[in-house]
C-alpha positions in Angstrom: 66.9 12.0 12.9 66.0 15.5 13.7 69.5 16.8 15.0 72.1 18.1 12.7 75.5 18.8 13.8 76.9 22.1 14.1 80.7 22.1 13.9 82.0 25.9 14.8 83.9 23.9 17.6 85.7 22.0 14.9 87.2 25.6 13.7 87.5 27.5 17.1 86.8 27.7 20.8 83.2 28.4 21.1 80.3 28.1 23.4 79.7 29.8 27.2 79.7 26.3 28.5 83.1 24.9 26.6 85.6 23.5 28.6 88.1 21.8 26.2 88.7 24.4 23.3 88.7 23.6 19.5 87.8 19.7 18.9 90.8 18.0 17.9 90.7 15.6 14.6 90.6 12.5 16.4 87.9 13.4 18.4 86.2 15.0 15.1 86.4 11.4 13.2 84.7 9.9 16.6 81.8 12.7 17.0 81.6 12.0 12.9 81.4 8.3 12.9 78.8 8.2 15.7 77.0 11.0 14.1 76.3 8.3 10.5 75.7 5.6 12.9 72.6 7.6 14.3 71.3 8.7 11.5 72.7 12.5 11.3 73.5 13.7 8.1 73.5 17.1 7.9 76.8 19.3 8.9 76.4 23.1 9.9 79.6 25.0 9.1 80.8 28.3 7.8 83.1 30.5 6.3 83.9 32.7 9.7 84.0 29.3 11.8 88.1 29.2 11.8 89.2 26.4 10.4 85.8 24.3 10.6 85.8 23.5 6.4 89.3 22.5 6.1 88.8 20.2 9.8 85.5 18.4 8.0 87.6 18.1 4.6 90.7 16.4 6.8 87.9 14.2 8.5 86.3 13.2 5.6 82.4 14.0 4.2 81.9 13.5 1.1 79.1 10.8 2.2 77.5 14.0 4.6 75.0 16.8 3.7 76.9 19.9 4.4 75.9 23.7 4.8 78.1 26.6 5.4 77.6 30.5 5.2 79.3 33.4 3.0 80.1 36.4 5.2 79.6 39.8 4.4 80.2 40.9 0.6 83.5 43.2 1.3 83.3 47.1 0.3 85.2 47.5 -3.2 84.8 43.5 -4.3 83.1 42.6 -7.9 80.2 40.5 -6.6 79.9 37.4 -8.3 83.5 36.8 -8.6 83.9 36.9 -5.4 80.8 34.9 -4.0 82.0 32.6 -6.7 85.7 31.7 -5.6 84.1 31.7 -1.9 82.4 28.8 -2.9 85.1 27.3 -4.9 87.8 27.9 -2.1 84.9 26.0 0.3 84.5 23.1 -1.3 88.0 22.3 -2.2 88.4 22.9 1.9 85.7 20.8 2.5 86.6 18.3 0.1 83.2 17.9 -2.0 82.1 18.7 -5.7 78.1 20.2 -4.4 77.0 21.8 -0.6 73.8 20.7 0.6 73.2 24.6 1.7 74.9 28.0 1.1 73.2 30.0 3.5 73.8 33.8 3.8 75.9 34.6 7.3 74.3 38.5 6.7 71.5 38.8 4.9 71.0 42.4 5.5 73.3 42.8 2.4 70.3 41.8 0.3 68.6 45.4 1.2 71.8 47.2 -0.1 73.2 48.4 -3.5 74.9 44.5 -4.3 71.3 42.9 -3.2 70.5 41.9 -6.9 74.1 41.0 -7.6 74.0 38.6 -4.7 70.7 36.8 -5.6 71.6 36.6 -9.2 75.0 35.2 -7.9 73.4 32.3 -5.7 71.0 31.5 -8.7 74.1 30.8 -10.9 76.2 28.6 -8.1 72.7 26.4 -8.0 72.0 26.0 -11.3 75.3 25.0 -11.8 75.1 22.1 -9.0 77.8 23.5 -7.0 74.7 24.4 -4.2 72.4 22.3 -3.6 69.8 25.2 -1.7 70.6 28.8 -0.7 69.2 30.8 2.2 70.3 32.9 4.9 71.2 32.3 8.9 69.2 34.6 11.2 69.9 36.3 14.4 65.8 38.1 14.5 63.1 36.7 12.8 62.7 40.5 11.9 65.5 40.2 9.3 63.0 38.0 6.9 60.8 41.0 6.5 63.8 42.4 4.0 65.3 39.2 2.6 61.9 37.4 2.1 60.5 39.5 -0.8 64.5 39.7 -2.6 65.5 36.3 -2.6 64.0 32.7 -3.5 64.8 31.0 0.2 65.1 26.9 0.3 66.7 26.9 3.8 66.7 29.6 7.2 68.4 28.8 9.9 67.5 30.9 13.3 68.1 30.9 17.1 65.1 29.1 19.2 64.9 28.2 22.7 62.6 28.2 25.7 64.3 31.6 26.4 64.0 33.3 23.2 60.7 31.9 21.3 60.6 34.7 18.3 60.3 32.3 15.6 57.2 30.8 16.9 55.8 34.3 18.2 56.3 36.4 15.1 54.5 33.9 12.9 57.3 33.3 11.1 57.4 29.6 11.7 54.6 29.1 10.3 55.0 31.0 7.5 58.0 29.4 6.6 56.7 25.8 7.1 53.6 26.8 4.9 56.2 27.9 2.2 57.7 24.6 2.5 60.9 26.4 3.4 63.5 24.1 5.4 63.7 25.7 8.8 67.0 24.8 10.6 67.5 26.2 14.6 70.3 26.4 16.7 71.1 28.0 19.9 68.8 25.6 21.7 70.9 25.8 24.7 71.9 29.2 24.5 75.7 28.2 23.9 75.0 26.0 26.9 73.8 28.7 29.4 70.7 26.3 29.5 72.9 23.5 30.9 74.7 24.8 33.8 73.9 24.0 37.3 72.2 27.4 39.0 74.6 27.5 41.0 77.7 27.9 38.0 75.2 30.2 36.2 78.2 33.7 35.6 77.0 36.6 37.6 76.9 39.1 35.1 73.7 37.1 34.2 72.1 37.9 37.9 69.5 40.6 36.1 67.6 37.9 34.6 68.0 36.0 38.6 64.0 35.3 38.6 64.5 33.1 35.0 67.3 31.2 35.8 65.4 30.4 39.3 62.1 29.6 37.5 63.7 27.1 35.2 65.6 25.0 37.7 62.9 25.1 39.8 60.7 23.8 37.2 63.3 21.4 36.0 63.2 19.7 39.7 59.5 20.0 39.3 59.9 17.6 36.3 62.8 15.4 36.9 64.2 16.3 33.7 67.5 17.1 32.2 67.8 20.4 31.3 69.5 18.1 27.9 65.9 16.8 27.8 63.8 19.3 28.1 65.8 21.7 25.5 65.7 19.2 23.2 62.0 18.3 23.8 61.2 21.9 23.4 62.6 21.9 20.0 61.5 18.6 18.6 57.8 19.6 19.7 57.3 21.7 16.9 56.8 19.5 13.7 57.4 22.5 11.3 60.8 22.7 12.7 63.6 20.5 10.3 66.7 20.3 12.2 67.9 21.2 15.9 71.9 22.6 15.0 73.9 20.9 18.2 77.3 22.0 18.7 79.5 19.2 20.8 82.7 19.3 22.1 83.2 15.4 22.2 81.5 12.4 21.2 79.6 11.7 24.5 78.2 14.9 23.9 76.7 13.8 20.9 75.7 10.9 22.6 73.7 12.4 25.4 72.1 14.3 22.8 71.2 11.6 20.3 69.5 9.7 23.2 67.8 12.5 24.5 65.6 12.7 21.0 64.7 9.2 22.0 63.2 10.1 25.1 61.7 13.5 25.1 58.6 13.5 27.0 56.0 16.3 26.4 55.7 18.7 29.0 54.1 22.0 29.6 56.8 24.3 29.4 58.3 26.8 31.7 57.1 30.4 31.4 61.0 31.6 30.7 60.8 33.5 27.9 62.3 36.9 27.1 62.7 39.5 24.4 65.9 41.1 26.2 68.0 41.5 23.4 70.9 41.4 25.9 70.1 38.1 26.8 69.2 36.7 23.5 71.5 37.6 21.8 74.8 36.4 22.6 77.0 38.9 20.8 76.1 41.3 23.3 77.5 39.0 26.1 80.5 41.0 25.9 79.2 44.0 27.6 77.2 42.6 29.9 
């Protein structure tokens, strides 16, 4: 199974598309039980995601493959003790003795003055079993021409869509697959911008007016899903691992689960963009 579940809507609201807030516990052992009857056994969490860790712990995973990400190291804190009893203070949230993946929420730190402090710290937490692979979460391809040469990467995790195709056009995808680095992506339906009908599409989006036009157009052209053909476009690159899908319920999941089984191959819409104020979410805000 190439999905792996993303679970920042287990800690917090999250997602342009989300209409029922934080995922409540029951609802988190239902998404959780479908997710081992299909075959999904890695869990994407972090540090920042509210109370995501202590939600999966409640819930149970033990029996799961689970990821989460440092933040920032904070000005005026002794590195390794501090990456340390992050660690420590996740997996007694989480529940678990070992994390599939520690990934790096800002790898930019590596370029600065605690760079070797950090990598030397990660190097201890695996060697000691408590990690299982280190690596960092992405919001630019870019950001692997620092962190690449400073630290030892088992894992990246990056945004990838049929909007914003950087991985695959910097060469970086490659590179990465050749490396035999695991390469994670998320953001395949741009925090479900993707999804909505063109008509529910928020106006402070109207600048990019010809894209959303081109891929509705194209997805009556197709009779697909927009589900599908996100979906499609990620599985149709075997160097990519795992598709990252948030869900706010279990039919969610579902939908998504049975979409993998029935992807058809298409030639894709031409809908990408570099606009970083599209691409990126973060700069939403101030749109």
């Amino acid at each position: 199974m190439k999905l792996a579940l993303g679970t920042v809507q287990f800690g917090m609201p999250y997602g342009i598309a989300n209409q029922e807030g934080k995922v409540g516990p029951d609802e988190i052992a239902r998404i959780l039980a479908f997710a081992r009857e299909t075959g999904i056994s890695i869990l994407d969490t972090a540090i920042a995601y509210g109370d995501s860790e202590a939600s999966l712990g409640a819930a149970g995973v033990a029996d799961l493959c689970v990821i989460t990400k440092l933040p920032s190291v904070p000005e005026g804190e002794s590195v390794v003790p501090w990456i340390r009893a992050q660690v420590q203070a996740s997996l007694h949230r989480l529940g678990v003795r070992t994390v599939y993946g520690l990934l790096l929420h800002r790898p930019e730190q590596l370029a600065g003055v605690h760079g070797a402090a950090i990598t030397d710290a990660l190097a201890a937490l695996k060697a000691e079993g408590l990690v299982q692979k280190v690596g960092v979460s992405i919001y630019d391809p870019a950001e692997l021409d620092t962190s690449w040469p400073i630290l030892t990467i088992d894992i990246v995790q990056a945004p990838f869509n049929l909007i914003d195709r950087r991985l695959v056009n910097s060469g970086w995808l490659r590179r990465l697959h050749e490396a035999g680095v695991e390469v994670h992506v998320r953001s395949l339906f741009m925090q479900g911008l993707l999804l909505l009908p063109r008509a529910d599409i928020p106006a402070k989006f109207e600048a990019w007016t010809p894209l959303w036009d081109a891929w509705h157009a194209w997805l009556r052209s197709t009779d697909m899903s927009a589900v599908e053909a996100c979906i499609a476009f990620g599985q149709f690159f075997p160097q990519i691992d795992k598709l990252v899908v948030g869900v706010d319920n279990v039919r969610q999941l579902e939908q998504l689960a049975a979409a993998t089984c029935h992807c058809r191959m298409a030639t894709w819409p031409a809908i990408e963009s570099t606009d970083e104020r599209l691409i990126n979410p973060s700069q939403w805000s101030s749109l």
